[in-house]
C-alpha positions in Angstrom: 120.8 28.4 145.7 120.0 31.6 147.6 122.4 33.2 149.3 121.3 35.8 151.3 124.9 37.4 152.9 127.5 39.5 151.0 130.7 37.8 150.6 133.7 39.0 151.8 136.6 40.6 149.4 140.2 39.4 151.3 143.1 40.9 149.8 147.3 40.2 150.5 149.5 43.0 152.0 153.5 42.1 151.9 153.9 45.1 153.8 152.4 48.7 155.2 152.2 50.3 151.3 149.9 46.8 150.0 147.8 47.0 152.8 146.9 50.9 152.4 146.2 49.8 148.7 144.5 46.8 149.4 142.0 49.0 151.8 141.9 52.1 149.7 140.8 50.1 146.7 137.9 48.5 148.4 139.2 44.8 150.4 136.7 44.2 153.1 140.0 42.1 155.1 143.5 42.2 154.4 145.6 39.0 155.5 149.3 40.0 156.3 152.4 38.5 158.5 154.6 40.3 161.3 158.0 39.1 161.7 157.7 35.6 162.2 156.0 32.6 161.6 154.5 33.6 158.3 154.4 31.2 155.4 155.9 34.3 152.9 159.4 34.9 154.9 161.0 36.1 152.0 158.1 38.8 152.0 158.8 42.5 153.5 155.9 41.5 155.8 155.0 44.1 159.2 157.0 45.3 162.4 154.6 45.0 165.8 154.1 48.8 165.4 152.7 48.6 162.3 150.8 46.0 162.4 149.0 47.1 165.7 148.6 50.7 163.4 146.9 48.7 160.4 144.7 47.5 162.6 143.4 50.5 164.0 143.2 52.3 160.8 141.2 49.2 159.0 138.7 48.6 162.2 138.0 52.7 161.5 137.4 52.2 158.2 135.1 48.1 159.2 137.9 46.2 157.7 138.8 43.1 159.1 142.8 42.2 159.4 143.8 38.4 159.8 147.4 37.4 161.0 149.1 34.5 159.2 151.0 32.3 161.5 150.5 29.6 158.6 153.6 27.7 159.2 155.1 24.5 161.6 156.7 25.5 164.8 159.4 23.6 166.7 159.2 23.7 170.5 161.7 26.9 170.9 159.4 28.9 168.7 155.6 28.0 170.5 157.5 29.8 173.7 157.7 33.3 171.9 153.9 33.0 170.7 151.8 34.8 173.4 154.7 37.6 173.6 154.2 37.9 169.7 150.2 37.7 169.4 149.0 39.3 172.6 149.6 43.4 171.5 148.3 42.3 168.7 145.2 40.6 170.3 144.9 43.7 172.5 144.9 46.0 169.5 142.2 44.2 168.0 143.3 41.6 166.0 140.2 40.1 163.9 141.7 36.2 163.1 144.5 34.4 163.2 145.2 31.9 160.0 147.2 28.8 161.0 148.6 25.4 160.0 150.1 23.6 162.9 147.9 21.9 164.9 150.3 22.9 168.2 149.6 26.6 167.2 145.7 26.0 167.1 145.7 24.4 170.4 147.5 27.0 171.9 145.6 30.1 170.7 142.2 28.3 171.9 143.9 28.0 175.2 145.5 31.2 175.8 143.2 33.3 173.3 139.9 31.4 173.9 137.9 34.5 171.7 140.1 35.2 168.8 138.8 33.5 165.8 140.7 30.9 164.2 140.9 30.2 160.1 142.3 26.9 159.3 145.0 27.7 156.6 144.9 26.2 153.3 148.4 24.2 154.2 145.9 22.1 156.2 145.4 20.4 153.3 141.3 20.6 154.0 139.3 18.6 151.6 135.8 17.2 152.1 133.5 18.5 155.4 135.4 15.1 157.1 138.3 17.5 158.0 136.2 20.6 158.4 133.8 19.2 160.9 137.3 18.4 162.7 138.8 21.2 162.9 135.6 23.3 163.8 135.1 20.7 166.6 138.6 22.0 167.5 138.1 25.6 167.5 138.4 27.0 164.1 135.4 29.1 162.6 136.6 29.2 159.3 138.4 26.6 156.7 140.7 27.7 153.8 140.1 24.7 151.7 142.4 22.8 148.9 143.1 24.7 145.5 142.1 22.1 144.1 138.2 21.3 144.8 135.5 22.2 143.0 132.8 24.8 143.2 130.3 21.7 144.1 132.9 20.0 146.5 132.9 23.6 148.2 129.3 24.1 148.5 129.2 20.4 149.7 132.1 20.9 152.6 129.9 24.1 153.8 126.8 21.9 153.8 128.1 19.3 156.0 130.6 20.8 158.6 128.5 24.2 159.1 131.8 26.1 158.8 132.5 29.8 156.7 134.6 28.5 154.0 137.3 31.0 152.2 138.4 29.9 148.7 140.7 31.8 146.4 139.7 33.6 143.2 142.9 34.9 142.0 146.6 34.4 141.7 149.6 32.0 141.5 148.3 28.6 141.9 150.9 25.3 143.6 150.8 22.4 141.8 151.2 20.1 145.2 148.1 20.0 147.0 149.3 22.9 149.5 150.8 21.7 153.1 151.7 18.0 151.2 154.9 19.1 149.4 158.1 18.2 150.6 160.3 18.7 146.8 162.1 22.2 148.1 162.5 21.0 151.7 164.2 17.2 151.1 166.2 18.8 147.6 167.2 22.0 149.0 166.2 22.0 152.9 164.1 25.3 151.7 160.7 24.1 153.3 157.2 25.4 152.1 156.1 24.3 155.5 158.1 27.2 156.7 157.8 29.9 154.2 160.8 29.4 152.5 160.0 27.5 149.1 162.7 27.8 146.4 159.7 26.8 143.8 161.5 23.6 142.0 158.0 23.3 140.4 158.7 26.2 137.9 162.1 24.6 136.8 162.3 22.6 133.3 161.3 19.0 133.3 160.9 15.7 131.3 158.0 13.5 131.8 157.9 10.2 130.5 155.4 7.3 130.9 154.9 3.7 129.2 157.9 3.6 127.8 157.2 6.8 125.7 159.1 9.9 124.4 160.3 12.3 126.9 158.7 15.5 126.8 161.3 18.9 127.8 158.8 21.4 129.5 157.7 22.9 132.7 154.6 20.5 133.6 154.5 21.5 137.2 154.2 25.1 136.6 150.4 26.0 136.9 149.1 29.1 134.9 147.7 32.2 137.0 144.0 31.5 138.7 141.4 34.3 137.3 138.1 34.0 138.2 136.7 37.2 137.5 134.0 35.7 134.8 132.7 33.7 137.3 131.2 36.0 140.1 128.1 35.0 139.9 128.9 31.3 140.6 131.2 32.0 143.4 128.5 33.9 144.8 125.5 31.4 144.6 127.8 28.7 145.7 127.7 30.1 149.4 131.8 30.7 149.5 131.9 32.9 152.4 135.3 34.5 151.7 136.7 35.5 148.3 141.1 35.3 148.9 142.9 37.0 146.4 147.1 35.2 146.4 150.2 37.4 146.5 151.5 38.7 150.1 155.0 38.5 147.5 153.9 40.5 145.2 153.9 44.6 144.5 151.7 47.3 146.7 150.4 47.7 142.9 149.1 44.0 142.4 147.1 44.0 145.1 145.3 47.7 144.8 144.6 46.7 141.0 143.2 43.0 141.3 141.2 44.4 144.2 139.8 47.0 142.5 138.2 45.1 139.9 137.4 42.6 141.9 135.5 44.8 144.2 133.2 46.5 141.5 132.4 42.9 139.5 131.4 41.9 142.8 129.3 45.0 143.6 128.1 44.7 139.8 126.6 41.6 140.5 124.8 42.0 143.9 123.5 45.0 142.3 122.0 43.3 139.4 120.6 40.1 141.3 118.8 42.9 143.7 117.4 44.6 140.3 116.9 41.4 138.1 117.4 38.2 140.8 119.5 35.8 140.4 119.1 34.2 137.3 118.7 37.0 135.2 121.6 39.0 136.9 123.8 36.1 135.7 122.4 36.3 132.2 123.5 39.9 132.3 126.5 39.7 133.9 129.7 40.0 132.1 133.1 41.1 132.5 134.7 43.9 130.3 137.4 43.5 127.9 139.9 45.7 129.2 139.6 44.9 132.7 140.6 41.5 131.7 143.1 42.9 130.3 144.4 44.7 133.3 144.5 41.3 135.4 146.7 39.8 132.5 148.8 42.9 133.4 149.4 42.3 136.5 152.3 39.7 137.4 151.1 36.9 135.7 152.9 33.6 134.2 152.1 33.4 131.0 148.3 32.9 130.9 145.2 32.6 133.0 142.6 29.9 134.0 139.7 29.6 135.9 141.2 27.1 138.7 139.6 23.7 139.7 136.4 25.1 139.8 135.3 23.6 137.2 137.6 21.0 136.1 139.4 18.0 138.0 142.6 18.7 135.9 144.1 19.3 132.5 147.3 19.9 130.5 145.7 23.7 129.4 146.2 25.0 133.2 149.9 24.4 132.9 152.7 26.9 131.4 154.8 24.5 129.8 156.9 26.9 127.8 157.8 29.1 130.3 157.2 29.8 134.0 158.3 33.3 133.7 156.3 36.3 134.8 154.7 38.6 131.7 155.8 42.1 131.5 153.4 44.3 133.9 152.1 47.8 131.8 153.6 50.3 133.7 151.3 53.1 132.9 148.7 50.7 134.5 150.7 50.4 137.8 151.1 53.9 137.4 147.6 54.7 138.0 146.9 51.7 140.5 149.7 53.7 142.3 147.9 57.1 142.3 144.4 56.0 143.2 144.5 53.6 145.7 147.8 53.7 147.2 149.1 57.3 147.1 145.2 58.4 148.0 144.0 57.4 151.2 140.7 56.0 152.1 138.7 58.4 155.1 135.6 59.0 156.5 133.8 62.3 155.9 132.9 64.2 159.1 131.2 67.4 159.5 133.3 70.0 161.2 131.8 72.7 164.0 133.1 74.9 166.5 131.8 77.9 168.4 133.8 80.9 169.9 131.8 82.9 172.0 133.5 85.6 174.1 133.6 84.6 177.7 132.4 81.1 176.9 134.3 77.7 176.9 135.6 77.3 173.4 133.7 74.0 172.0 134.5 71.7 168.8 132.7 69.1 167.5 133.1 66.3 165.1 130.1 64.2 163.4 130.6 61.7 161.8 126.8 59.6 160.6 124.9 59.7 163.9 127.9 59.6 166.4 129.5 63.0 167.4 132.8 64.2 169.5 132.5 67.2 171.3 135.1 68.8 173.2 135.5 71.9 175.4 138.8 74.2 176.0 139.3 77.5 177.6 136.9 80.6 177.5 137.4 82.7 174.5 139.0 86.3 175.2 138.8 89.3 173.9 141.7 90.1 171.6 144.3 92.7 172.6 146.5 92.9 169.2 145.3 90.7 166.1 142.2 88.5 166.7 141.6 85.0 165.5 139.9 84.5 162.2 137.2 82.2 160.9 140.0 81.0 158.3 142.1 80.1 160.9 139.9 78.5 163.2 139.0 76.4 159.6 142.5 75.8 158.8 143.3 74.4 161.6 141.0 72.2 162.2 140.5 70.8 159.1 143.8 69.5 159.6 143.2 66.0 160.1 146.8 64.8 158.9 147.1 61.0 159.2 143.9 60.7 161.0 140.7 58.3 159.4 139.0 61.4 158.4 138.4 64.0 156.2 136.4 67.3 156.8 133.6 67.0 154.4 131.5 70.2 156.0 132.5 72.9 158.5 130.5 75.1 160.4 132.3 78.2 162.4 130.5 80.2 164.9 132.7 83.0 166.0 132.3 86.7 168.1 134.3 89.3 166.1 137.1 90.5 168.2 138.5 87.1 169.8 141.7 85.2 170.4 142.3 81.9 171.0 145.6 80.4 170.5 146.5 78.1 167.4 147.9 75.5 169.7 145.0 75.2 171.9 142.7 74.9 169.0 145.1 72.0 167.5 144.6 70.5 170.8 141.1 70.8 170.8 141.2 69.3 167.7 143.2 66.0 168.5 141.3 65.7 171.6 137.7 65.5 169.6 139.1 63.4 166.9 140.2 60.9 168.8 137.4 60.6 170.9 135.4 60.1 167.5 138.0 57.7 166.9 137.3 55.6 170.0 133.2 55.8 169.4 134.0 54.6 165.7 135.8 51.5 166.8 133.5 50.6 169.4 130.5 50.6 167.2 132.6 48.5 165.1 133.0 45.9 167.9 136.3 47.1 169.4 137.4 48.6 172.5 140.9 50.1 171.9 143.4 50.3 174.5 141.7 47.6 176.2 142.2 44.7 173.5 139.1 43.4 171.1 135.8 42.9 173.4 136.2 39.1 171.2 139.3 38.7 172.5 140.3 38.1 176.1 143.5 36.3 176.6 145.0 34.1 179.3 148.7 33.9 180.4 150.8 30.3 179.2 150.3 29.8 182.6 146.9 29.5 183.4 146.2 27.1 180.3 143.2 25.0 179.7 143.3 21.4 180.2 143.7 19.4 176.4 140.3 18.6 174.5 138.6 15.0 174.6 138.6 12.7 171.9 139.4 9.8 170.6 140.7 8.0 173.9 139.3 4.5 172.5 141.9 2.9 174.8 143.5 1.0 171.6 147.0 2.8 172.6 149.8 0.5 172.3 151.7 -1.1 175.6 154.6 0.9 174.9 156.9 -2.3 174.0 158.7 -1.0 170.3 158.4 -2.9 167.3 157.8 -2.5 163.4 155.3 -0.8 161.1 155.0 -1.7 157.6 153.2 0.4 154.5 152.8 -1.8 151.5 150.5 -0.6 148.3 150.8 -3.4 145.8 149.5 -6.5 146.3 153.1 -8.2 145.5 154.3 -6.3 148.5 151.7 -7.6 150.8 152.5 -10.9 149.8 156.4 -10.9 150.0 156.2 -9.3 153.4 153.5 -11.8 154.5 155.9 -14.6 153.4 159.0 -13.1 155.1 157.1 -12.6 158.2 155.9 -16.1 158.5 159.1 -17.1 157.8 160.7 -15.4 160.6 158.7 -15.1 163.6 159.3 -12.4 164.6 158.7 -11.7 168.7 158.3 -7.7 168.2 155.0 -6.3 167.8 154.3 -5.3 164.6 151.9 -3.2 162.6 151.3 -3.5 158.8 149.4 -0.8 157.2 147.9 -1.8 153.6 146.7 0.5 151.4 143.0 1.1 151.5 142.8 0.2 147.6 143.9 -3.4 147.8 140.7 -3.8 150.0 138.1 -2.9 147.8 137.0 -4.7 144.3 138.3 -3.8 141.3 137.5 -0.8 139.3 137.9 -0.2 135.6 141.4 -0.9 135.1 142.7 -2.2 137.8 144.3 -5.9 138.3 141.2 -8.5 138.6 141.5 -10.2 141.8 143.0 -7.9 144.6 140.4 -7.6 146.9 140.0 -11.4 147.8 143.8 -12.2 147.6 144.5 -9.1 149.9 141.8 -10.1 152.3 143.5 -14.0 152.6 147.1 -12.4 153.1 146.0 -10.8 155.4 143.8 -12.9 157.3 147.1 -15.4 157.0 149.0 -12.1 158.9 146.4 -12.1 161.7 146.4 -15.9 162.3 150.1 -16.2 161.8 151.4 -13.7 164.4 149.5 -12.6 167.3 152.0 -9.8 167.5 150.5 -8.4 164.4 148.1 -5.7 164.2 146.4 -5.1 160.8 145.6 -0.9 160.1 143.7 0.5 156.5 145.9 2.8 155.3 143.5 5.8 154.1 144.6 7.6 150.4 146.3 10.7 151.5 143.5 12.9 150.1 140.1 12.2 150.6 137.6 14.5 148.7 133.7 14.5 148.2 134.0 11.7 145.1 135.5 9.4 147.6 132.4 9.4 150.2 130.9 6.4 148.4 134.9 4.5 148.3 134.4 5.4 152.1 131.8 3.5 152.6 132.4 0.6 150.6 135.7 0.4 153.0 133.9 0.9 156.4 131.6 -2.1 155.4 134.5 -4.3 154.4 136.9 -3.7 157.2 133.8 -4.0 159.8 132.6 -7.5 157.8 136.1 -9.2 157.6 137.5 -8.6 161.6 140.7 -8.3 160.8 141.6 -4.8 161.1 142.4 -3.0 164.1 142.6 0.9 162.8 143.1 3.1 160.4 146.3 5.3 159.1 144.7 8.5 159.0 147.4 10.4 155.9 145.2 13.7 156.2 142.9 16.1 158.3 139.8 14.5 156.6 141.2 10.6 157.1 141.4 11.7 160.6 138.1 13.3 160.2 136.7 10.7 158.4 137.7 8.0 160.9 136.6 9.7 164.1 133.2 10.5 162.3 132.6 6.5 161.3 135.2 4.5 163.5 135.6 6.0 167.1 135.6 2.4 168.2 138.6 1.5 166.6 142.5 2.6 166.5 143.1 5.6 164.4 147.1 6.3 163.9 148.5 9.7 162.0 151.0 9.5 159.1 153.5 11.9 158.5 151.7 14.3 157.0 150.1 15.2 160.3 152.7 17.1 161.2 153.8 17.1 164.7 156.7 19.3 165.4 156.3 20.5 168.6 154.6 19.3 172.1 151.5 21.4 172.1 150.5 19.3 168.3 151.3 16.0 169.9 149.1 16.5 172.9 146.3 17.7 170.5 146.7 15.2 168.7 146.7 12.5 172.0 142.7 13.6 171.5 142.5 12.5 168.7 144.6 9.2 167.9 146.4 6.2 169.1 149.8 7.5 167.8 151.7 9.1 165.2 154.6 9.1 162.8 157.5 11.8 163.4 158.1 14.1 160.2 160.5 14.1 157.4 161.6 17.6 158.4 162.8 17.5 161.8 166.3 16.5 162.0 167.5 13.6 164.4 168.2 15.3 167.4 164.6 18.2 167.3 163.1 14.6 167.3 164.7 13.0 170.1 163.8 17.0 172.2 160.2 16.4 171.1 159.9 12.8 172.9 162.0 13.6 175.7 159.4 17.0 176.0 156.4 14.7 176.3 157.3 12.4 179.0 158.2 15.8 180.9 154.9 17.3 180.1 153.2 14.2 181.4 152.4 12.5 178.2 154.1 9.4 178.4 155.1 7.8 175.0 153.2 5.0 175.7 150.3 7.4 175.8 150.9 8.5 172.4 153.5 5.8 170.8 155.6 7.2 167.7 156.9 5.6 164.9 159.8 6.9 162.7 160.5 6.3 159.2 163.4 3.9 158.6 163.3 3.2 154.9 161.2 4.7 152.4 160.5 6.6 149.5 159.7 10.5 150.7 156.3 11.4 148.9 157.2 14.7 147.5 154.2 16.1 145.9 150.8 14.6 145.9 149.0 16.4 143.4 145.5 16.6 141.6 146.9 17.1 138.4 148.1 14.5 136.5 151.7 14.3 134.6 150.4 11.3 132.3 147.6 13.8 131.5 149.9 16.4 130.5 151.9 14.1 128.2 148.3 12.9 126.6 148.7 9.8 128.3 146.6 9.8 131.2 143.4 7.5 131.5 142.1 4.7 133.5 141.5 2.5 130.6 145.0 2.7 129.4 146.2 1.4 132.5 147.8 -2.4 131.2 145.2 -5.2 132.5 147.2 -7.8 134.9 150.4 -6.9 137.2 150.3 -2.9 137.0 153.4 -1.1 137.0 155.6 -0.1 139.8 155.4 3.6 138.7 153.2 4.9 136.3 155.7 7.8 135.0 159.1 9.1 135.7 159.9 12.8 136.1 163.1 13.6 134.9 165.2 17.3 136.5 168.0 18.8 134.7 170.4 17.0 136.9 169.1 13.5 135.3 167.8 12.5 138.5 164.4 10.6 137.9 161.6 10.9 140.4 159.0 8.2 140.0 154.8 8.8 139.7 152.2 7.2 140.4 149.2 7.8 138.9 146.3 6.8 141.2 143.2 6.7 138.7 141.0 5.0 141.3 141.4 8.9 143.4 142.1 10.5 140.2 145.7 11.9 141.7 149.2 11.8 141.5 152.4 11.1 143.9 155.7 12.2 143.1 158.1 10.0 145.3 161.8 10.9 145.7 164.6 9.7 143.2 166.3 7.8 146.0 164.4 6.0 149.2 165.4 7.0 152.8 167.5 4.7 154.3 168.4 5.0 157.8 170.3 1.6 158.0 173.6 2.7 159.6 171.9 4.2 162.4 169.4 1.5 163.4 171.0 0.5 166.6 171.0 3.8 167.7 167.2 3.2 167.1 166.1 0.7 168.0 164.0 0.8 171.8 163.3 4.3 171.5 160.3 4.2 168.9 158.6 2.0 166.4 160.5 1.4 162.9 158.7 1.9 159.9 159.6 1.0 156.5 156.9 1.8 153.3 157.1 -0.3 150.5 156.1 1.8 147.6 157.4 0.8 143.7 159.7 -2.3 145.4 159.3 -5.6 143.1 158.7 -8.4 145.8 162.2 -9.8 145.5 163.6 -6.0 146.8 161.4 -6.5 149.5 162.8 -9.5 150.9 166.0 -7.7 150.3 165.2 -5.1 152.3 163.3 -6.6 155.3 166.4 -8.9 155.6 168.7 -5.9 155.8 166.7 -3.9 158.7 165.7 -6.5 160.6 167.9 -9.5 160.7 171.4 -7.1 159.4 172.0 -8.4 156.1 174.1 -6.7 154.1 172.9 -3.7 152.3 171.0 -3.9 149.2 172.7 -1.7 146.5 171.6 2.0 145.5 171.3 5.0 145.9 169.5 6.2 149.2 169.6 9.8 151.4 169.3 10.2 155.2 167.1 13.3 154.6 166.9 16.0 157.1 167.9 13.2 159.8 171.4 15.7 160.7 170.8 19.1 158.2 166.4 19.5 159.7 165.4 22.6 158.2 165.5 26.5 159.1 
């Protein structure tokens, strides 16, 4: 594949020293966070003043600087937004990297020309959700960890969008933006910066009955990627994203460094040789390699999912412990790149001629800064001197340059004062300054000529979308997940048993539906197909919805379709439960005819998501995160915006077990037990393995073979049973059905909706009172 544009080298910066290192050691962009609403808030991260100084001193130097504002809002917080961003737009900001949908909305409205990257947290996996979110305003995708270099190439192909993947650093083992273990176990949530990493704590993992294995299996090693330049390259990734905005000034100088000359190594070669023959010849040096191992790493290095799907080798399941750093190695990261700055070489002139206006100028390529001062007079004790007029203008201090050249024309017998040559000095270096960064694209002082910005105020109406009109009437009923076929049929049995006069909306999982793979149960498809046509005849209240997997990824296109052609042939389904940014995608691409309704990991937390979202589907689910009350102030915000909840109906989760992690890896895999054709033929298990903490509590997983992924449920469901009458009328009740045996079920559904007593068991409220920070 040719690839005919030089990819970009994006480095971290935790704080003013990383970014000067990052720069100095050759990163075309730095990404970094001010004071709020970045996804590292444990890191140092930037004040307003020194952000707005970075980005001067990068655009000087043609580096780009992107802003993370990576993390979920609640309503307070979207208020202090345009106060927060617009200096920073005015100084020049390049990008802005984001994960709430509310966020995005809001910077296309009130900063309609400052680019937009959707963040990795966005959980972006096939072009479905790219061509989304580029139809929404973002140029640029961050991508899952997890996809491969032809699942890249693929997304770029399709959606037309730059695509940034990363190439080095700490890898999550939860598809990133899906995992919800620190927030419901600790309230610490990765959706707001503040992870307390349970995935590097000890672990047992046990499956079928088996042995328990002791180790860390959701620690991931360290991604390197420095051996495979070449492929990155060809591949047509836009954007090269090296992790670690926690991590020392000295990481991020060193990995940039040899980052930046394998990269330059390579172009170089595929101009000499082309591209075949430069990757024949391209290889990577020992000791460099060795310098990446030296630089905060857990306990090995891999290559990623580039080029594998999963495996028990990309885990540290020793230790999750960071390796000793060499410290004459971050000794002399330290003193060439960050204690050495980076600046432009200028030539240096001046002429003082007696009786004439003293003149300076600066040069720096073809663009020159001349200045004038005073005449020059004659001197009546001690006249200037050339080596003072060279000293002190060669004084360029904190400035972008450096004088590489001077050139001092000057009458014998003159004075000019030292403080008016400073003066001329300042005066012609910032007016370099100012031609610099407007050749670069920027007008400083006057906020980036990309960037004009418009007052909360003066918004622009919300984008068009969906509006297919399937919105519900805005009476409130019941919602339903089930995902075995037992759980289809004891619902379907307690529902025709009780009638119930409520609407209701039963959402089966997308795999019942299509015909059995290798492995599976024989017989699903037709018996889910009858229950369910036995639903839609049995209650007209009921209203029938495919619930999409919650990742959908390039290998699933041909799953898609099979599903489209089912669910069109049978007539029985009204929507789809869109579970990701590519379901969502994916259904507005293939089924804008029909109902499309958002799961909880859509996250809406604040208004500006839910009227984007009110685009783009017929309703959604609140999150797990927001406590009772933020709920309740997010509804009650809509209707006084205008967008009445019949417009946009919600549903809230009543009873359920909280996904935790959905993952690509797989825990069975780790314990050399994973496989599709050891799955046991007939009634499949409830849980395919159990994940044990040191505290004994044991977290059920399901391994999905059919997508080749993993969920890691909570040890105990949700169960919001004492407060249902406080409920009930405000919102839709939903209950998911997830490893429940049939009888549990019944159980259940008797207890929620006809007040039965209790099932016993353990169960949490979640963040229903407690929310997160």
């Amino acid at each position: 594949m040719e690839n005919r544009h030089k990819v970009e080298l994006l480095a971290p910066a935790g704080n003013p020293e990383g970014f000067y290192g990052a720069v100095h050691a050759g990163a075309d962009a730095v990404y970094l966070a001010g004071d709020r609403f970045g996804a590292r808030a444990y890191a140092q991260n930037f004040t307003e003043q020194e952000l707005t100084e970075c980005i001067r001193y990068g655009h000087l130097l043609g580096r780009k600087i992107y802003l993370t504002v990576n993390t979920l809002l609640k309503e307070p917080e979207i208020s202090g937004l345009y106060d927060y961003l617009a200096p920073l737009c005015q100084a020049g900001l390049d990008a802005v990297i984001v994960q709430d949908l509310g966020v995005l909305r809001f910077l296309r409205e009130h900063f309609p020309g400052l680019k937009i990257h959707a963040s990795t947290q966005m959980t972006v996996c096939d072009g479905f959700g790219a061509s989304l979110l580029k139809e929404l305003g973002a140029c640029r995708v961050v991508p899952a960890r997890e996809l491969s270099l032809a699942e890249l190439t693929a997304m770029k192909r399709r959606a037309g969008i730059e695509v940034e993947a990363f190439i080095h650093g700490a890898m999550c083992y939860c598809y990133s933006g899906q995992c919800l273990f620190s927030s419901i176990l600790g309230g610490r949530s990765g959706n707001r910066g503040r992870c307390a990493q349970p995935c590097r704590l000890p672990y047992a993992v046990s499956a079928g009955g088996g042995k328990r294995e002791e180790c860390h299996p959701l620690s991931l090693k360290d991604m390197c990627t420095v051996a495979h330049i070449p492929e990155l390259i060809e591949a047509g990734i836009d954007s090269f994203k090296i992790e670690g905005r926690m991590k020392k000034p000295e990481y991020a100088a060193g990995v940039t460094d040899i980052y930046r000359r394998y990269i330059d190594r390579y172009w170089e070669l595929r101009r000499r040789m082309g591209v075949r023959e430069a990757a024949e010849a391209y290889h990577v040096e020992r000791r460099d390699l060795e310098a990446l191992s030296s630089l905060y790493v857990r306990s090995g290095l891999q290559d990623g999912y580039f080029f594998r799907r999963n495996g028990r080798e990309m885990v540290t399941l020793d230790s999750p412990a960071y390796r000793e750093s060499n410290e004459e190695l971050l000794s002399k990261i330290r003193a060439e790149h960050i204690g050495n700055p980076l600046k432009l070489p200028v030539a240096v002139s001046a002429v003082f001629r007696l009786g004439q206006p003293a003149e300076v100028t600066f040069c720096w390529e073809d663009m020159s800064a001349s200045v004038q001062g005073a005449p020059v007079e004659a001197a009546r004790q001690q006249p200037v001197t050339e080596e003072n007029v060279r000293k002190q203008l060669c004084k360029l201090g904190d400035s972008a340059f450096y004088a590489a050249e001077t050139e001092i024309v000057l009458d014998q017998g003159c004075f000019y004062p030292l403080k008016q040559i400073n003066e001329l000095r300042r005066a012609a270096v910032a007016e370099l300054e100012e031609k610099v960064l407007r050749v670069r694209g920027y007008e400083p002082g006057h906020g980036s000529t990309k960037s004009p910005m418009k007052s909360p105020e003066h918004g622009q109406p919300p984008c068009t979308g969906h509006g297919n009109g399937n919105a519900a009437s805005g009476s409130h009923g019941y919602a339903f997940y089930v995902r075995t076929i037992q759980q289809l049929e004891a619902l379907c049995g307690w529902l025709s048993a009780e009638a119930l006069q409520q609407p209701v909306r039963i959402y089966v999982d997308s795999d019942l539906l299509l015909p059995e793979q290798s492995g599976e149960p024989s017989g699903q498809a037709p018996n889910a197909l009858s229950l369910c046509e036995r639903l839609a005849a049995g209650s007209k209240a009921a209203a029938l919805y495919a619930a999409l997997p919650y990742i959908l990824r390039e290998a699933d296109r041909r799953y898609l379709e099979e599903l489209s052609r089912i669910v069109e042939a049978c007539g029985l389904f009204q929507g789809f439960l869109a579970r990701s940014m590519d379901g969502l995608g994916f259904v507005r691409e293939n089924h804008r005819d029909m109902s499309c309704r958002t799961d909880a990991g859509i996250y809406i937390w604040n208004h500006s998501a839910a009227e984007e979202l009110s685009a783009l589907s017929d309703g959604f689910c609140l999150p797990y995160e927001l406590k009772a009350a933020e709920q309740r102030n997010l509804l009650r915000g809509l209707a006084d915006k205008g967008l009445p909840e019949a417009q946009l109906p919600c549903e809230k989760m009543v009873y359920g077990r909280i996904p935790m992690m959905i993952t690509a890896n797989c825990l069975k895999r780790t314990i050399g037990q994973c496989g599709a054709d050891r799955r046991p033929k007939g009634q499949p298990p409830l849980s395919d393995a159990v994940l044990t903490d040191r505290y004994r509590k044991e977290f059920p997983v399901v391994a999905n073979c059919r997508h080749c992924m993993n969920i890691i449920y909570n040890s105990v469901p949700l169960s919001l049973h004492q407060s249902l009458s406080a409920l009930r009328g405000d919102m839709d009740l939903r209950m998911d059905f997830t490893i429940e045996p049939p009888a549990q079920v019944k159980g259940l559904l008797d207890c929620f909706l006809k007040g039965a007593p209790f099932l016993p068991g353990e169960y949490t409220t979640g963040h229903e009172k407690r929310g997160v920070e």
